[in-house]
C-alpha positions as CSV (number, residue, x, y, z in Angstrom):
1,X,89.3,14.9,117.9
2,X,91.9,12.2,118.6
3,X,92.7,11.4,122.1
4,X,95.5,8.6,121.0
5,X,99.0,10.1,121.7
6,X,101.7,9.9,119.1
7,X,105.2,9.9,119.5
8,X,107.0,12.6,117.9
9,X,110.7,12.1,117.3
10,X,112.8,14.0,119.9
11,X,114.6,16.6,121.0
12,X,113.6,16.0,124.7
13,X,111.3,18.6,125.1
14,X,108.5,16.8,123.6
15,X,106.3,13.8,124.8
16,X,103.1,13.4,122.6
17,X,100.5,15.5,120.6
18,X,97.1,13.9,118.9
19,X,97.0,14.4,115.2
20,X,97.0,17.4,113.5
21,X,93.7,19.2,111.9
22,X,95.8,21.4,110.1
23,X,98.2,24.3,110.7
24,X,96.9,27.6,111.7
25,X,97.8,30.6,109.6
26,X,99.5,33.2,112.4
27,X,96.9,35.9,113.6
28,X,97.0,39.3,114.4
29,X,94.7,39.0,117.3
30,X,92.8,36.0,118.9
31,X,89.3,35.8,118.2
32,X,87.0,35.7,120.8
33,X,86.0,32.5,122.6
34,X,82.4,31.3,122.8
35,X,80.9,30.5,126.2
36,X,81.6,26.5,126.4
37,X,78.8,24.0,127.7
38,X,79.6,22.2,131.0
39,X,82.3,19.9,130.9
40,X,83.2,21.2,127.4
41,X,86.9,23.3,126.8
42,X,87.1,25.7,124.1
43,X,90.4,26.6,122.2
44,X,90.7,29.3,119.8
45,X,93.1,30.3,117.4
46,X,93.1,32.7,114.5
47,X,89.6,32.6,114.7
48,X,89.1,28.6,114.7
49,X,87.3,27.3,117.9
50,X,88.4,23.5,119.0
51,X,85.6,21.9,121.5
52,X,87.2,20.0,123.6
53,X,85.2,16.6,125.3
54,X,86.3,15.1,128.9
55,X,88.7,12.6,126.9
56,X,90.3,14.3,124.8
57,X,93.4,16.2,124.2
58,X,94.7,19.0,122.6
59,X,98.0,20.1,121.8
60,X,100.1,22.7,120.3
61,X,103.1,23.6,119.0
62,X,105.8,23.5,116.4
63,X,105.1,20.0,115.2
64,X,102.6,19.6,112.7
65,X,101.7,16.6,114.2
66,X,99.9,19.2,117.2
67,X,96.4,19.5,116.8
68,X,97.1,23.3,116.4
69,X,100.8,24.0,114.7
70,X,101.8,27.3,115.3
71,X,104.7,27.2,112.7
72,X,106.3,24.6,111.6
73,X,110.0,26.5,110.6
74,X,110.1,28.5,113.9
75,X,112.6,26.8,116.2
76,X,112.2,29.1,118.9
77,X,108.8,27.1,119.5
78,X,109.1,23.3,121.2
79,X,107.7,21.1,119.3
80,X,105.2,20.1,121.3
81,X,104.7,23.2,123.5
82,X,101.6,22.3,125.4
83,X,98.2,20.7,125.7
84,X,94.6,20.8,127.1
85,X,92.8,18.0,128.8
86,X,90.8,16.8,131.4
87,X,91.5,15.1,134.1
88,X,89.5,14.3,137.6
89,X,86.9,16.7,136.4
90,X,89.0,19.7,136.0
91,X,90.4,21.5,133.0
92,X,94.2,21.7,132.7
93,X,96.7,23.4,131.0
94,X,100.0,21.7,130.5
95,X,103.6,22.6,129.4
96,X,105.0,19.7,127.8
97,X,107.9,21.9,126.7
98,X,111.3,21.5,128.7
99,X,112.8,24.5,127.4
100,X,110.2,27.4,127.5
101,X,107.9,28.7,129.6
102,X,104.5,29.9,128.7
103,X,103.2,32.7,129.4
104,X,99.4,33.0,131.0
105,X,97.5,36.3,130.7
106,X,93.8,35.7,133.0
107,X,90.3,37.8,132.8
108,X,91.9,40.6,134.8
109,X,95.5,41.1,132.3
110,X,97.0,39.7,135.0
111,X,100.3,37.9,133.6
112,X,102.0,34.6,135.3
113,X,104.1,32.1,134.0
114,X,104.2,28.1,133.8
115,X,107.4,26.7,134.0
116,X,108.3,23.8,131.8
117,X,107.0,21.0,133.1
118,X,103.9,22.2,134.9
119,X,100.3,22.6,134.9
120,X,97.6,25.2,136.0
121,X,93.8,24.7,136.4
122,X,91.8,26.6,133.8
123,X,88.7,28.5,135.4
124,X,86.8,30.9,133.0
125,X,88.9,32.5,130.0
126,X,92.6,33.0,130.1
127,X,94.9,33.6,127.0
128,X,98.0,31.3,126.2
129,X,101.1,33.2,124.8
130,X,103.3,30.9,123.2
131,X,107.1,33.3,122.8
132,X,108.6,31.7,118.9
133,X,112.2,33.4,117.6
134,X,109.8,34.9,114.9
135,X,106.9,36.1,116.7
136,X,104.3,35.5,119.3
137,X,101.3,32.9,118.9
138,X,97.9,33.5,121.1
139,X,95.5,30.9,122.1
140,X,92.2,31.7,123.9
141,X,91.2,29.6,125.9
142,X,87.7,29.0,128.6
143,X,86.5,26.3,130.5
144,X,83.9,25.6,133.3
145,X,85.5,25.3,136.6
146,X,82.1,24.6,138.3
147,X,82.5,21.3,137.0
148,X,85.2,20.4,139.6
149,X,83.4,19.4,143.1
150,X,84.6,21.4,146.2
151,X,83.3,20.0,149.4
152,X,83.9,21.7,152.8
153,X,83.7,25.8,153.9
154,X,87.0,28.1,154.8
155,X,88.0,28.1,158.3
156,X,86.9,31.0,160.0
157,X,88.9,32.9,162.7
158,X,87.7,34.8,165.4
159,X,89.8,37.4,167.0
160,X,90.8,41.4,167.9
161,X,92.6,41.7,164.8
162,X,91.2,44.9,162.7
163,X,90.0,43.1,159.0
164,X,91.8,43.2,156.0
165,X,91.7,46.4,153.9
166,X,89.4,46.6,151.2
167,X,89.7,48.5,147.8
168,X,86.1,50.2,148.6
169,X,88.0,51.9,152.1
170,X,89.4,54.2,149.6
171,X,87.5,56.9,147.7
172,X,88.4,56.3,143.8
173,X,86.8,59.1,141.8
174,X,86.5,59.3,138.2
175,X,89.9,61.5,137.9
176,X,91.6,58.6,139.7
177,X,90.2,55.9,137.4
178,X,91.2,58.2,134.3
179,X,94.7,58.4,135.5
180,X,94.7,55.0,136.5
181,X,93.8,53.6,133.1
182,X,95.6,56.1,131.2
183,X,98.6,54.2,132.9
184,X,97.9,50.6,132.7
185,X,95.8,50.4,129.7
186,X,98.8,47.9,128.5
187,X,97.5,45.6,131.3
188,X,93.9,45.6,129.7
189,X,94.0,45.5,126.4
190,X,93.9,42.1,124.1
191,X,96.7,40.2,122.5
192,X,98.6,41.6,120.8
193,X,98.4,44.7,122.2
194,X,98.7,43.2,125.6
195,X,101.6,45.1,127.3
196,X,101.6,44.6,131.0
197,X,103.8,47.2,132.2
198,X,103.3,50.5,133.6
199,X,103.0,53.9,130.7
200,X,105.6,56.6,131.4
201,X,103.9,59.1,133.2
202,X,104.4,61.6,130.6
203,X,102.9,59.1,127.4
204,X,100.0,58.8,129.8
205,X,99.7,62.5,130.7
206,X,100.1,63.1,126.8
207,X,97.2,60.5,126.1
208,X,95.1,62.8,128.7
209,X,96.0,66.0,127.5
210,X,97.2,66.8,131.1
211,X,100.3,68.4,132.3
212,X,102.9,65.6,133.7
213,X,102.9,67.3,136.9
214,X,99.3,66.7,137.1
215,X,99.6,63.2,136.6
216,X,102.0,62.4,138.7
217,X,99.9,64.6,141.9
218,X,96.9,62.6,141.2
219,X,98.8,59.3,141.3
220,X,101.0,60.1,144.2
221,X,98.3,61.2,146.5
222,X,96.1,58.0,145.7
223,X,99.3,55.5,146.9
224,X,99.3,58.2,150.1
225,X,95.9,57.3,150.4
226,X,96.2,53.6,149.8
227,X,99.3,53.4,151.8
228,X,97.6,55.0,154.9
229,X,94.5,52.2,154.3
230,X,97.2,49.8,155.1
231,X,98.0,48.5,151.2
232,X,101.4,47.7,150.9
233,X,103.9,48.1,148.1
234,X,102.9,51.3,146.8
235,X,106.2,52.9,147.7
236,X,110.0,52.5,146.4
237,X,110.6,51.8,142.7
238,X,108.2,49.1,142.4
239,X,105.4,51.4,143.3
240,X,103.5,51.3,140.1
241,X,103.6,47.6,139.2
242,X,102.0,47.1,142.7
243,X,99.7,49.9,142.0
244,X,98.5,47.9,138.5
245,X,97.9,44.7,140.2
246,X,96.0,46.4,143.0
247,X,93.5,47.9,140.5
248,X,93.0,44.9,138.3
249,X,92.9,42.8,141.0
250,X,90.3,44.7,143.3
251,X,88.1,45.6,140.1
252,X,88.9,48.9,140.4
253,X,90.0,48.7,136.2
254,X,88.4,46.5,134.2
255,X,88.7,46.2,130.1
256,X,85.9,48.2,129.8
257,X,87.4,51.3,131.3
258,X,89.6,51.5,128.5
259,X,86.6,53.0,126.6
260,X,87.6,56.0,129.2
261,X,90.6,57.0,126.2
262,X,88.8,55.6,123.2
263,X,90.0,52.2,123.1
């Protein structure tokens, strides 16, 4: 793979991309990515794995002068929407766009977004949503973050103060975790079905087979709970989006739960 940028001719939202290896047909879902060897990034997209070597670069895009075009006629897509690379031992994810944002889903369905622009860190697997006028494009991408040297310990403080709650303070049983997934499953499941926003509670108590009322007591009593633990945000009309990024980030779902409605 080419490391040698190339101009493309502008619009102002593009910079460089290495040559292409070909346009991608668009995918229904991104194929899973293979565990990459130290200091080696992995790219996938419909189905076609890119190693990536400290050194090298690759990009994506409209252009099919990207290493991986993701449609040449959609003009919703920058021409040269972003790359992968190394740099000081770390794997990073760039937006070279100057017009759109990208949209980062991590291991947990979490969903953030990098501005034009800007660059994150890539540590494990984390998939790439690229928005186009036509439809959505999906990269999969992992990388080793042990390979970036941290030296030094956290500083540690001493005090009265009581310790910072903890998911395992609170009891979840297995009614909780079915209501709890039966809600958030959007969050877990895999592009393109990735939809992180709460269900209704009456699609989720129809998934269940339980009354809405139901639902809704189970749920209501576990923020109680929660709240009383000292978690904040579980009340007001943001309660439920707080809820979901409690239980993904505390571990309390993970994609394997959705096996709990036959996902």
């Amino acid at each position: 793979m080419a490391t040698d940028g190339e101009q493309l001719a502008a619009d102002g939202d593009v910079t460089y991309a290495s040559p292409a290896i070909g346009a991608s047909a668009d995918a229904d879902a991104a194929a899973a990515v293979p565990a990459p060897r130290p200091d080696v990034a992995v790219v996938v997209h419909d189905g076609e794995p890119h190693e990536l070597a400290p050194g090298e670069v690759l990009t994506f895009g409209r252009s099919a002068l990207c290493t991986i075009c993701l449609d040449v006629s959609d003009r919703g897509i920058s021409r040269l929407a972003g790359s992968v690379q190394n740099e000081s031992g770390a794997w990073w994810l760039w937006n070279r766009s100057s017009k759109r944002a990208l949209t980062i889903v991590d291991e947990l369905g979490i969903r953030s977004l990098v501005v034009p622009g800007r660059r994150i860190a890539i540590g494990g697997k984390l998939t790439v949503v690229v928005e186009g006028s036509v439809r959505r494009h999906a990269l999969e991408v992992r990388a080793d973050l042990s390979v970036v040297s941290v030296t030094g310990e956290a500083p540690q403080f001493e005090g009265d103060e009581l310790p910072t709650a903890a998911a395992g303070e609170v009891l979840i049983n297995a009614l909780d975790r079915l209501a709890l997934v039966s809600l958030f499953s959007g969050y877990l499941e895999p592009f393109p079905r990735y939809h992180p926003h709460p269900r209704s509670y009456a699609d989720a108590a129809a998934m269940l087979g339980w009354p809405r009322t139901t639902l809704v007591k189970r749920i209501e009593h576990l923020r109680t709970r929660l709240t009383n633990a000292g978690f904040p945000n579980l009340v007001g009309e943001e309660a439920l989006d707080h809820l979901a990024e409690w239980s993904l980030t505390t571990g309390v779902l993970t994609r394997e739960d959705l096996q709990l409605i036959g996902r």
